[in-house]
C-alpha positions, 0 to 999 in steps of 0.5 A: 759589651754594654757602655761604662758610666762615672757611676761604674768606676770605683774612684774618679781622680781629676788632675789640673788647676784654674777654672777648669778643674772646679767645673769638671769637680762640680760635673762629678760632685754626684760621686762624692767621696770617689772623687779625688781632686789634684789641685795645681798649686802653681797659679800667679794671676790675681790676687794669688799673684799679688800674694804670691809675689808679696809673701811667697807660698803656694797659690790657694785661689784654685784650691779654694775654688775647687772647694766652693765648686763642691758646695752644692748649696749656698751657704756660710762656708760658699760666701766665706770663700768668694768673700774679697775684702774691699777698699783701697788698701793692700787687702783690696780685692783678695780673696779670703785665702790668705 
């Protein structure tokens, strides 16, 4: 019986949230369209905290991190999504989430 690689399986399906899940998406990119994510949506640290706590919803900050973790290169979409708004107001150091 000869070993089985992530290139023998028809789908990939990852499951999980936080950093994590957007390093494993990033390791597994090469499968492209049989790579399913399942983001948590549970997150209430940082600025998905402070929007979570201000407006209610969900929280998109792993999402969207998992997101840019498949864009392979940079790009308009990469910088749009680690953009964080600067200054001292309400806004400071969100991301472009909301």
């Amino acid at each position: 019986m000869r070993n089985r690689t992530f290139a023998d399986l028809d789908r990939v399906v990852a499951l999980g949230g936080g950093h994590g899940l957007g390093r494993v998406m990033s390791s597994l990119s090469s499968l492209g369209s049989r790579l399913t994510g399942i983001v948590t949506t549970t997150d209430n640290g940082g600025s998905t905290g402070r929007i979570r706590r201000s407006e209610g919803g969900i929280a998109w900050g792993d999402m969207r991190n998992c997101i840019n973790q498949l864009i392979a290169e940079p790009s308009v979409a990469s910088a749009m999504f680690e953009y964080r708004f600067g200054g001292n107001g309400e806004l400071s150091g969100i991301t472009s989430e909301i």
